[in-house]
ZAMARGU-4260 file (C-alpha; in steps of 0.2 Angstrom, whole numbers, plus 5000, padded with zeros to 4 digits):
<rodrens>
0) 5000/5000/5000 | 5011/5012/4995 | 5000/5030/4998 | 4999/5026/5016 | 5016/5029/5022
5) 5023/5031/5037 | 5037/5038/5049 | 5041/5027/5062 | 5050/5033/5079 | 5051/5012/5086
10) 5046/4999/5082 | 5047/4980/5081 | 5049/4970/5064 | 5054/4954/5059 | 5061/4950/5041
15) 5071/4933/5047 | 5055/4921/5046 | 5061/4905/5037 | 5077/4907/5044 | 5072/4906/5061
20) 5084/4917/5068 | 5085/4933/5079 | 5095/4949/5074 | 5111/4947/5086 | 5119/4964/5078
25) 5114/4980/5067 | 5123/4992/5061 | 5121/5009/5048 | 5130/5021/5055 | 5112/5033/5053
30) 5114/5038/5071 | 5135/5042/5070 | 5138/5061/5063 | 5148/5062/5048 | 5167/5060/5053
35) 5172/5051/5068 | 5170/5033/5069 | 5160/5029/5086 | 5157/5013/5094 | 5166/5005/5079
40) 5183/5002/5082 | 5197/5005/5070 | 5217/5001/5065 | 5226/5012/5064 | 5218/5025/5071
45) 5210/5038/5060 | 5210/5026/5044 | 5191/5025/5044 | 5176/5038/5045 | 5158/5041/5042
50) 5152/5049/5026 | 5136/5052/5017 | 5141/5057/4998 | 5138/5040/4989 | 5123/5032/4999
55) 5120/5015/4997 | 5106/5010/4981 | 5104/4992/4989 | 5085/4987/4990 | 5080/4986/5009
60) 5097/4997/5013 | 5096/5010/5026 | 5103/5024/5013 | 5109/5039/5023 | 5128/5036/5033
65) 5141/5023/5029 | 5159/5018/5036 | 5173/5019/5023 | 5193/5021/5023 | 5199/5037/5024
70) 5206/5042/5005 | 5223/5047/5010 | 5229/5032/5021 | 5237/5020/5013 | 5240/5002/5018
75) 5231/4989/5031 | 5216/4994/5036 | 5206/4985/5051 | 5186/4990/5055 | 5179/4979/5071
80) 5164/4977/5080 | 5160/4967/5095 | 5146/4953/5099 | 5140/4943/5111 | 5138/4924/5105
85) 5134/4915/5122 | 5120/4903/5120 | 5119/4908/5102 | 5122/4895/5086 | 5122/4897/5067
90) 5127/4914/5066 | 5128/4922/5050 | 5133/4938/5043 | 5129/4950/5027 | 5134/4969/5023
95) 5135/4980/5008 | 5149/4987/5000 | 5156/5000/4988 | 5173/4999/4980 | 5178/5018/4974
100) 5190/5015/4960 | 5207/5028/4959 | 5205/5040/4949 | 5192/5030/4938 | 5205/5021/4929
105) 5211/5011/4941 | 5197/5000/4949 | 5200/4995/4968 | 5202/4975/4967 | 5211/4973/4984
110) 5202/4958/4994 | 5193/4959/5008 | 5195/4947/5021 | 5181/4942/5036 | 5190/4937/5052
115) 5187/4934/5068 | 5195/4935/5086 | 5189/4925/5102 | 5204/4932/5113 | 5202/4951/5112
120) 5209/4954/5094 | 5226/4945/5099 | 5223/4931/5086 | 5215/4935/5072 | 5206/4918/5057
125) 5201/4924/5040 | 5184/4915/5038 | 5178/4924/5022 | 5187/4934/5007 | 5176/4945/4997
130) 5183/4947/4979 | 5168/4955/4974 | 5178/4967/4964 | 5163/4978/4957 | 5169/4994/4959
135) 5158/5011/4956 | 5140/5005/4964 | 5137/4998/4980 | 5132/4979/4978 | 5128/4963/4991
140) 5145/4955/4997 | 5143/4936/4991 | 5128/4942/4982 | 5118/4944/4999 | 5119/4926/5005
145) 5121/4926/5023 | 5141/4920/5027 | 5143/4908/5042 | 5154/4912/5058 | 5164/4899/5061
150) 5159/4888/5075 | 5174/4892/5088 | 5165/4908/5088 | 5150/4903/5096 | 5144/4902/5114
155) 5156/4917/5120 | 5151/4933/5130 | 5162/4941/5115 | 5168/4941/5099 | 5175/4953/5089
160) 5173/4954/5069 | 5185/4962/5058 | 5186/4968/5041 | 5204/4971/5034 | 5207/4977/5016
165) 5226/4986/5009 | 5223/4999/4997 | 5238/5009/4990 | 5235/5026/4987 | 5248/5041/4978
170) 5240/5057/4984 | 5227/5063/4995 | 5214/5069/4982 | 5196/5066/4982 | 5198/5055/4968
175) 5209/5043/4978 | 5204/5024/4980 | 5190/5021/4997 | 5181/5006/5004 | 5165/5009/5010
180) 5154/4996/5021 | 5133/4998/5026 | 5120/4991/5033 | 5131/4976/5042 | 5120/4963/5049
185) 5122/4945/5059 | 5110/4936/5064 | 5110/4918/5075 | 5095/4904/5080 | 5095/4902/5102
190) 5103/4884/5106 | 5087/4882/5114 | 5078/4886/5096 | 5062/4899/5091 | 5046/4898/5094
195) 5036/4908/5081 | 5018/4916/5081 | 5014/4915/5061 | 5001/4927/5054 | 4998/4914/5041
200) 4989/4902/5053 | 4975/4916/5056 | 4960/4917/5044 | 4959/4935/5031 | 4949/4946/5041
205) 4951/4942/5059 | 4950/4957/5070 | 4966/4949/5082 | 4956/4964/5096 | 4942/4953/5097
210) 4948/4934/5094 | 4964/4937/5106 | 4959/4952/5115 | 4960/4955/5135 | 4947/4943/5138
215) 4946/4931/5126 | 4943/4912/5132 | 4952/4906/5118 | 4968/4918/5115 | 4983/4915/5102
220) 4996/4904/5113 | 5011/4896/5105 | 5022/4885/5115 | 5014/4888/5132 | 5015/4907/5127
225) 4999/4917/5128 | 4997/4933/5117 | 4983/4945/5123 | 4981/4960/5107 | 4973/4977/5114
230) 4969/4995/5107 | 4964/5011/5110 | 4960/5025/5101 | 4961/5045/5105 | 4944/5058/5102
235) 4946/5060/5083 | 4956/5046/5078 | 4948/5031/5071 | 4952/5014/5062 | 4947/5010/5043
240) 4956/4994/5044 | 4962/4983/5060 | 4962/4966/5056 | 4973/4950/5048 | 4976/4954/5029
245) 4989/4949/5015 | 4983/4962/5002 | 4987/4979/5010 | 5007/4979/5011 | 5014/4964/5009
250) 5006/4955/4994 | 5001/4934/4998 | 5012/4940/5015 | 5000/4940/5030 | 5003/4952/5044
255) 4990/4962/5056 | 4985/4978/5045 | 4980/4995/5054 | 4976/5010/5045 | 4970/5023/5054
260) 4964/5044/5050 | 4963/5059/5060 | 4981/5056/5070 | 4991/5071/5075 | 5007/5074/5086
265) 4997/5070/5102 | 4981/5061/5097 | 4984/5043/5089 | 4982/5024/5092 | 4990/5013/5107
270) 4992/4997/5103 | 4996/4981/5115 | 5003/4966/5115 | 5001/4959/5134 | 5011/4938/5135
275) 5009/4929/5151 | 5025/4923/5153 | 5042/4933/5149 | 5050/4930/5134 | 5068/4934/5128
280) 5073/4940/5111 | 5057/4946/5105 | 5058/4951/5086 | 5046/4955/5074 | 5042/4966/5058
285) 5033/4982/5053 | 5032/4985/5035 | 5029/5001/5025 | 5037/5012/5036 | 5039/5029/5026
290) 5027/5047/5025 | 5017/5052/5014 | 5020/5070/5010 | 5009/5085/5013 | 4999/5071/5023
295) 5007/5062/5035 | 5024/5055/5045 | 5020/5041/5055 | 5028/5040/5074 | 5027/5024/5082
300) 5036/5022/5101 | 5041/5005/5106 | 5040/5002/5122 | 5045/4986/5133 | 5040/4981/5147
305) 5046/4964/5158 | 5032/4964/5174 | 5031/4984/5174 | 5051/4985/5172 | 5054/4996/5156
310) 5064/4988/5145 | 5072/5000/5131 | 5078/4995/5112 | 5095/4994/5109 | 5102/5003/5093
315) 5112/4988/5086 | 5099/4978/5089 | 5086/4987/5076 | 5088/4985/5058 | 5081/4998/5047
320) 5079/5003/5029 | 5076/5015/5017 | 5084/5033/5029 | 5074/5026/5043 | 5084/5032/5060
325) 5083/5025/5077 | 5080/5038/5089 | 5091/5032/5104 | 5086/5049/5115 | 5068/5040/5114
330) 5075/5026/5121 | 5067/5017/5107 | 5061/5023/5091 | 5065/5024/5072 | 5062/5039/5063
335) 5059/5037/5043 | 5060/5052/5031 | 5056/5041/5013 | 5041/5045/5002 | 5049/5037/4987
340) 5048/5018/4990 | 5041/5004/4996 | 5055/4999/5008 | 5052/5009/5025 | 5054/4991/5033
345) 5061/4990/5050 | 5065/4975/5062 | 5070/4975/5080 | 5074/4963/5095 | 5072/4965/5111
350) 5090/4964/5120 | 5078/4960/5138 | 5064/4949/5142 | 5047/4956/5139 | 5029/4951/5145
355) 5023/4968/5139 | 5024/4978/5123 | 5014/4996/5120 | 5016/5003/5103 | 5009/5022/5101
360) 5007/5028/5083 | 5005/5048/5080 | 5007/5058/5064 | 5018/5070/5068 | 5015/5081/5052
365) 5008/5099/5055 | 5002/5101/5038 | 4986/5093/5038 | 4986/5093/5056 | 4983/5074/5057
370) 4969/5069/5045 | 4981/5060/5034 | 4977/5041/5029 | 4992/5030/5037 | 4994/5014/5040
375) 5007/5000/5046 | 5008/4982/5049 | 5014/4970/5060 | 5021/4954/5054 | 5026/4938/5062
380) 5033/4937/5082 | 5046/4926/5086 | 5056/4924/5103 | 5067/4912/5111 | 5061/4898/5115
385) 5059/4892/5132 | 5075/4880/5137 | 5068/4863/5142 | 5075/4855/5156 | 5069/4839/5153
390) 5076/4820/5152 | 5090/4819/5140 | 5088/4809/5124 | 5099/4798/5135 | 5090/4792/5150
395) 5098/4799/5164 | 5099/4792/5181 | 5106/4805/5190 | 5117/4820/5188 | 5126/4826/5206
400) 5139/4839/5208 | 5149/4838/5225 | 5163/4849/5235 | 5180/4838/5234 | 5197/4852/5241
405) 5196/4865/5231 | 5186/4856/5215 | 5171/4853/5209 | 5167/4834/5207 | 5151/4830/5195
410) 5146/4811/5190 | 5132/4805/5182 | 5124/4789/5176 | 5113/4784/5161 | 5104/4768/5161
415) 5102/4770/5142 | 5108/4780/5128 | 5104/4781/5111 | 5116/4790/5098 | 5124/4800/5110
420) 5140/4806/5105 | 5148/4818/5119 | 5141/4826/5135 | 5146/4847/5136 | 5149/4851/5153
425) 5142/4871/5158 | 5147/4881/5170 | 5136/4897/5176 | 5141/4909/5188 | 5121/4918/5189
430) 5111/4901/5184 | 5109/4909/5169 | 5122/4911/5157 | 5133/4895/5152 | 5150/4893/5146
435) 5158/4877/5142 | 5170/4872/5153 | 5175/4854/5147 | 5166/4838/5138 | 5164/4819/5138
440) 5163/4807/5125 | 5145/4798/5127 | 5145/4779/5122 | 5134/4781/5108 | 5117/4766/5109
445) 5119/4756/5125 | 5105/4748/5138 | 5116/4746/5150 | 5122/4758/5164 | 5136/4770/5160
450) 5143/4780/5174 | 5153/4798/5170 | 5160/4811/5178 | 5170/4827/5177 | 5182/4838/5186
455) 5183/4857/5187 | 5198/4858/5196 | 5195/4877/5194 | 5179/4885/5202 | 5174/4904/5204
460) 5175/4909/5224 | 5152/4906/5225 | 5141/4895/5220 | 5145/4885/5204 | 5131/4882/5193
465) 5133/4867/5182 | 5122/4858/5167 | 5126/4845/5156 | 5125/4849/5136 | 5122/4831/5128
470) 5122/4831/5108 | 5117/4820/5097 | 5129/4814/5083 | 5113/4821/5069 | 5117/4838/5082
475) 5102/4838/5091 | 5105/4844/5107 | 5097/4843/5124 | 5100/4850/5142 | 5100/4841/5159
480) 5093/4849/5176 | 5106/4861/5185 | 5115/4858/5199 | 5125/4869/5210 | 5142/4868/5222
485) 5148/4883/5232 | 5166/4887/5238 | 5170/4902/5252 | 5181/4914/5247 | 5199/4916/5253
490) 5204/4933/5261 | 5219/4940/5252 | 5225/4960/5256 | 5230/4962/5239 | 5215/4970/5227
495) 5211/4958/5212 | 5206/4972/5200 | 5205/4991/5196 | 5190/4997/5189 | 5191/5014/5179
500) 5184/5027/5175 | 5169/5024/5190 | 5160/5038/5179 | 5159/5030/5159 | 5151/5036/5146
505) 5158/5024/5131 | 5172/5011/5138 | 5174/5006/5157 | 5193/4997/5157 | 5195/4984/5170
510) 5215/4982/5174 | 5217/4963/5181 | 5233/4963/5193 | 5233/4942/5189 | 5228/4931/5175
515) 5227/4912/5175 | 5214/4901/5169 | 5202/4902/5186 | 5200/4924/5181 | 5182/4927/5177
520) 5174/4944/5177 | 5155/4947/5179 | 5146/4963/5175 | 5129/4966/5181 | 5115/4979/5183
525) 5110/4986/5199 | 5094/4973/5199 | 5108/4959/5201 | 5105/4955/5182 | 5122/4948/5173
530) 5124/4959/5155 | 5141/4952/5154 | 5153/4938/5161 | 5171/4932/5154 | 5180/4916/5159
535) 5193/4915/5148 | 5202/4930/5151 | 5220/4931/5143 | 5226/4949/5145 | 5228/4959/5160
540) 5217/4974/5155 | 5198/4972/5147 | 5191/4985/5138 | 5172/4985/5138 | 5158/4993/5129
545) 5146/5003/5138 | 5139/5014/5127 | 5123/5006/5124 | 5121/5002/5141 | 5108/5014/5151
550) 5111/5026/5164 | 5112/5018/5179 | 5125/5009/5192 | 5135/4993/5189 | 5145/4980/5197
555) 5160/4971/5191 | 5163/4957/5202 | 5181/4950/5197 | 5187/4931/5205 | 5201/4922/5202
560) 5195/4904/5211 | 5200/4908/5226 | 5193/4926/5231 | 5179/4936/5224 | 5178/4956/5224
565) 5165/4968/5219 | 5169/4987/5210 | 5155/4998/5204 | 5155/5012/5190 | 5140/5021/5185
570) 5135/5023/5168 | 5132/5042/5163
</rodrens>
């Protein structure tokens, strides 16, 4: 529907569907002001920046900003961002490039090569070399099909992506060969898998108010999750269109169509999404997010909610297109400034649990004071599916952890198995977030009683939370119950760690006075919740990202197996 436009200010959108995936990471550079790199981190120095002249012309691309080299640095040039892959599989990656030839006769034919660092960029593995070597017009890398991260790189609380490309330049000119990258995105499937609510599975026509609404007997539940859809409407502002349609935006793509008329700045529609449990990496669609001009610019705020806790967006976790912007001042929103397309389509992910979302949608155009036709759509939800700790594909008899010295001793017995290749022992430090610590070889198909166990000869000072990870040899994966050992911290005069600055805005260093492999360091929020935690720490100094962190205190607790201590830093 192309002449109902709108301009959105947050919202959630979900262009993943047969992929079953979550976006992990987002970035277009929209919301960085030409020049200096921020949040992106760069070697040497100064050898990239953000420009605007040659906007990207890829359909679905955000337009607007990109990253590029800087046209008088010759050489190596490294661009990195930083993920979280912990309980995260399959990742994959995709971005959009634009090779500026020298001087137009010389095209820019220098490879780029994909790596990937797991120990803070000390060693660096080239997964994937573009030779795209398309120069004048910005184009897919690998033709837009999604490029794996290698498996190493999974399960880690960070991991940190680089782009490197050598380009030799003679002079400083404007005409001097650059690399320029948009609209990077990586996306990953839970270990624990999706659970998806599919608009296509709803008859044409429904009014989801009414079938699902506040107190329906029979509301939309997928997987144990209860979705309850609710609306209201300001004086003036009504609804031509609120129900289930694949006609309106999308053709043959169902999605829950609103159109609504007589909106302004401060008179609109509030809609909401109520779930009955909380549910993590909520993501979903909006389609059509543009304005129509002389009528209307849609503004739609996103709001989360997890039991009447606001829960914000996070920039790099919304995905936008066609010069929509996400407005990070909002705490969530997406501002879009297109009347020329069909592409004002944005996606978003909850970075928190939600049981609660409330979108509000104004027209914040003064020129017909909100009596312009708008309308937007709300595709498929997806969320993380709820981990099941249930019996093992193996049939487990019992899984016990005990205190033994200063190590944690964990057995276990099956009474049967059936194509199990390996147990993967987990260690937690909150009950929430898992690492792998070590494995097991299973024993395949047997009906006989198997007995196993594990050492961790290198426990946090705490309690020790511990699972079993038993995978199939097809891959299939299951989780066993959690059990949990605690060992008392030794006093010790000298101070683990320094934690500085105590005031961040952007970077919070953490200067380690000893490493070894019992050092793990947890970050957490002032409600106790973990953001963070590393356990293989190799240098003495890590430099964490706190930018898009809210304001608000935080605690860095820092043990080293035998003593545990707690700094704090506020984030400005």
């Amino acid at each position: 529907m192309k002449h109902i436009y709108i301009a959105l200010i947050t919202f959630l959108v979900f262009s993943f569907g047969a992929s079953a995936q979550v976006l992990l990471h987002h970035e277009n550079f929209n919301e960085t002001s030409t020049g200096t790199v921020a949040g992106i981190y760069v070697e040497p120095a100064s050898t990239w920046e953000i420009a605007s002249a040659v906007q990207s012309t890829v359909a679905q691309s955000s337009k607007g900003n990109y990253v590029k080299t800087v046209n008088s640095a010759s050489g190596a040039k490294s661009l990195s961002i930083r993920v979280s892959t912990l309980s995260y599989s399959n990742a994959t990656i995709t971005w959009n490039q634009f090779r500026n030839p020298f001087k137009n006769n010389f095209p820019l034919n220098a490879p780029v090569e994909l790596q990937y660092s797991v120990n803070g960029g000390a060693t660096r593995t080239t997964f994937y070399t573009s030779t795209n070597n398309i120069n004048g017009s910005w184009n897919k890398v690998n033709s837009g099909a999604p490029i794996a991260l290698p498996a190493a790189a999974m399960g880690l609380p960070e991991v940190r992506i680089y782009w490197k490309i050598t380009i030799s330049n003679s002079n400083t000119n404007s005409e001097a060969a650059y690399y320029a990258i948009d609209d990077v995105t990586i996306t990953a499937t839970p270990e624990t898998g999706i659970s998806t609510f599919d608009w296509t599975n709803r008859p044409a026509d429904e009014n989801p108010f009414a079938v699902s609404g506040t107190n329906s007997t029979t509301p939309y539940t997928v997987d144990g999750v209860t979705m309850r859809w609710s609306s209201a409407l300001s004086t003036g502002v009504t609804y031509e269109v609120a129900k289930v349609d694949d006609k309106t935006y999308k053709a043959n793509t169902k999605s829950l169509t609103l159109v609504q008329t007589g909106a302004s700045a401060t008179a609109g529609s509030v809609v909401q999404l109520d779930l009955n449990k909380p549910v993590e990496d909520l993501t979903f669609t909006i389609f059509d997010i543009d304005i129509a001009a002389d009528q209307f610019i849609d503004k739609i705020t996103v709001t989360g909610y997890n039991n009447g806790t606001q829960v914000p967006l996070v920039k790099n976790k919304v995905k936008t297109t066609s010069y929509n912007k996400f407005a990070s001042a909002a705490l969530s929103g997406v501002i879009a400034s297109d009347n020329a397309s069909n592409e004002g389509d944005v996606t978003i992910t909850f970075a928190q649990a939600v049981t609660r979302v409330v979108i509000q949608y104004h027209n914040s155009s003064a020129i017909r004071n909100g009596n312009g036709r708008q309308g937007i759509a709300i595709h498929n939800l997806t969320w993380k599916k709820e981990q099941q700790i249930a019996p093992l594909p193996v049939e487990l008899a019992y899984f016990k952890a005990a205190k033994q010295n200063n190590a944690a001793i964990l057995s276990w017995s099956t009474a049967s198995e059936k194509d199990n290749e390996k147990f993967e022992i987990e260690r937690s430090l909150d009950g929430k977030r898992f690492s792998k610590i070590g494995e097991v070889a299973g024993n395949g198909t047997s009906s006989r009683k198997l007995s196993y166990s594990f050492s961790d000869n290198r426990p946090a000072t705490g309690i020790n939370y511990y699972r079993l990870r038993q995978v199939d040899f097809d891959g299939k994966v299951s989780f066993s119950k959690m059990v949990e050992v605690s060992f008392t911290a030794a006093k010790t005069d000298v101070p683990l760690a320094q934690v500085f600055p105590t005031m961040a805005v952007e970077k919070v260093t953490i200067a380690l006075a000893q490493v070894d492999a019992k050092t793990a360091v947890q970050i957490l929020d002032a409600a106790g919740k973990t953001i963070t935690h590393f356990t293989q720490v190799t240098g003495n100094e890590l430099v964490v990202p706190v930018q898009n962190l809210k304001s608000g205190m935080y605690f860095v607790n820092v043990s080293n197996g035998e003593a545990r201590e707690t700094y704090r830093f506020l984030k400005q």
